[in-house]
ZADREN-886246 format. One record per residue (C-alpha): x, y, z. Coordinates in steps of 0.1 Angstrom, whole numbers, plus 5000, padded with zeros to 4 digits. Layout:
XYZ ...
This chain:
963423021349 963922941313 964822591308 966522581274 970722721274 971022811241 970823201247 972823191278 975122941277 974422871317 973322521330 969622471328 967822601356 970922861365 971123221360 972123581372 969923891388 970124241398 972724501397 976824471380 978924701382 979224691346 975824791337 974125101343 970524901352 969424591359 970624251336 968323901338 970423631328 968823291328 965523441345 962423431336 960923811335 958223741351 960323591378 962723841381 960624111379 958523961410 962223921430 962824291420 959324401440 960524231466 963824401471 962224721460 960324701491 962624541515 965824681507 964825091517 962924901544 966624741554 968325101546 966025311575 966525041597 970025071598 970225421595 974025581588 975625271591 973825141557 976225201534 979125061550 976924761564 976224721524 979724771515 981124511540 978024241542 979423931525 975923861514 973423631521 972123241509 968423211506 965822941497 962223081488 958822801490 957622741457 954222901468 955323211482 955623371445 953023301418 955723331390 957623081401 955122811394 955322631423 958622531423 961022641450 964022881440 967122971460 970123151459 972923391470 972723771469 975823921467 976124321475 976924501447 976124851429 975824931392 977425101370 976525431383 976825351423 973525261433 973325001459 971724671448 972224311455 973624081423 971823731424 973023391414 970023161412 968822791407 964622721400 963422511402 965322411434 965022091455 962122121469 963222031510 963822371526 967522431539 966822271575 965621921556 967921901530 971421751529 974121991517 974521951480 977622221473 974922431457 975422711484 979422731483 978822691447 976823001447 978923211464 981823121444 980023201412 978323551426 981823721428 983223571398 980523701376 980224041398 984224061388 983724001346 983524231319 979924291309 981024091275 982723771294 979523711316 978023451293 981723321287 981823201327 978922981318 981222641313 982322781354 979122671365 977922351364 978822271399 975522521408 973322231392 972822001428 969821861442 966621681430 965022011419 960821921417 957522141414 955521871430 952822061447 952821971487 949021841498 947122051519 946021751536 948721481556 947321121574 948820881590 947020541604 948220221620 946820011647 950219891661 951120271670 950320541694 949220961683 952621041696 954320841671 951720921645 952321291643 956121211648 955921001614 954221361600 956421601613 958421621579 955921601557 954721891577 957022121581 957822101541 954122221534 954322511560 958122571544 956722591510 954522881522 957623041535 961523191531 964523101549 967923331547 971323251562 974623411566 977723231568 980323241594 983423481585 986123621605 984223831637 981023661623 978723471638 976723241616 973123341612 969923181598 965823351593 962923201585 959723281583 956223331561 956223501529 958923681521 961723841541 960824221552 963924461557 964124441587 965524091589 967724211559 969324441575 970024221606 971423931583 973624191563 975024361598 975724031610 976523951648 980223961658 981523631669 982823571705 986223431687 987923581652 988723441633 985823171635 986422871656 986622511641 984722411665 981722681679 980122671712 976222611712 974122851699 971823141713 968923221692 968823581685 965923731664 966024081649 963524231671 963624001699 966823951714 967223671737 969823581761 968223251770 969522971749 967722721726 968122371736 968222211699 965621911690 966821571694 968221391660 964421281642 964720971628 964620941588 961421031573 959420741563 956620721537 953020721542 952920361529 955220271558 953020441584 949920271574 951419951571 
């Protein structure tokens, strides 16, 4: 994404996507071509992908969806340069109807995928900012700019993850070993990968995907469709939570992993 503002007006590192329903084709505010032309492939193939699974109920699914947070790996697109990107995609349309989501997004973005990183306001942020600028006039979009500086959050970084992860010390066992990796791991195999999430709204179940790559249509449509919540409007306090995947639906519930301790250097494991 470009890093200068003096075009847009936006924070560095922040810009808009997709369809508004004041133009009659795609805008790029913020974004890189390169990198917004590589997000538009994507939905090109996901989104009719997303439509047939879903059959007649795709345009009011589309109409209805509140949307939808993700967090792409910084190698999963070659125009992103190895730096991570995430966002919100907010269903919209353009000026003439057609059915496209409007994006609101940060790159590069911190670098820890959603389940390692502490909650930074980025994602509320996001949201807030997706259906203010889908709201504006055509000419007061770069005017919201000054709105958006609470999107800038987290230690954004393009550090390229090694392929290769060690640990040695004398005074501990494998087990503990590969626990001391077991970060460093699973943010190489997330930069390789995509993780989406729905939030919880009135008769809606929360919702979170991940997987390699990035997300096909069919686990569009299942995040846009949602799952209706036992309780509406959303409890304060949710009972646990049974895994359900979009093709594999499974009554059999999770049990959670226990609290890992804080990740600890390499220098501290060989110590």
């Amino acid at each position: 994404m470009a890093g200068g503002t003096r075009e847009t007006g936006l924070p560095a590192g922040i810009g808009f996507a997709g369809k508004h329903p004041g133009f009659g084709d795609f805008i790029g505010l913020g974004v890189a071509p390169a990198l917004r032309h590589a997000l538009d492939h994507w939905l090109e193939r996901a989104l009719p992908e997303a439509a047939k699974t879903l059959g007649a109920a795709w345009e009011p699914v589309w109409d209805a969806s509140p949307g939808f947070g993700f967090w792409i790996g910084g190698q999963v697109l070659a125009e992103s340069g190895g730096a991570a990107l995430r966002g919100w995609a907010l269903p919209s349309r353009d000026k003439v109807g057609r059915r496209w989501p409007f994006l609101v997004l940060q790159h590069p973005a911190p670098a820890d995928p959603p389940p390692l990183a502490a909650d930074d306001g980025f994602a509320a942020a996001a949201v807030q900012a997706a259906h203010l600028a889908r709201a504006a006039r055509p000419a007061d979009l770069a005017g919201l700019a000054p709105s958006f500086t609470a999107l800038v959050g987290g230690s954004p970084s393009a550090a390229e993850v090694s392929s290769l992860l060690w640990a040695v010390n004398p005074a501990l066992p494998v087990a503990r070993l590969w626990a001391e990796l077991a970060v460093h791991d699973h943010r190489r195999a997330a930069s390789h990968s995509s993780y989406i999430w729905a939030d919880p709204a009135p008769g809606r179940a929360a919702a979170v995907m991940a997987g390699p790559g990035l997300p096909e249509g069919v686990g569009l449509a299942w995040i846009l469709a949602g799952t209706a919540a036992e309780d509406s409007p959303v409890s304060a306090d949710p009972a646990p939570v049974t895994a359900a995947m979009p093709e594999i639906m499974d009554d059999e519930p999770v049990t959670p992993p226990a609290d890992p301790a804080p990740p600890r250097s390499f220098d501290d494991v060989r110590d």
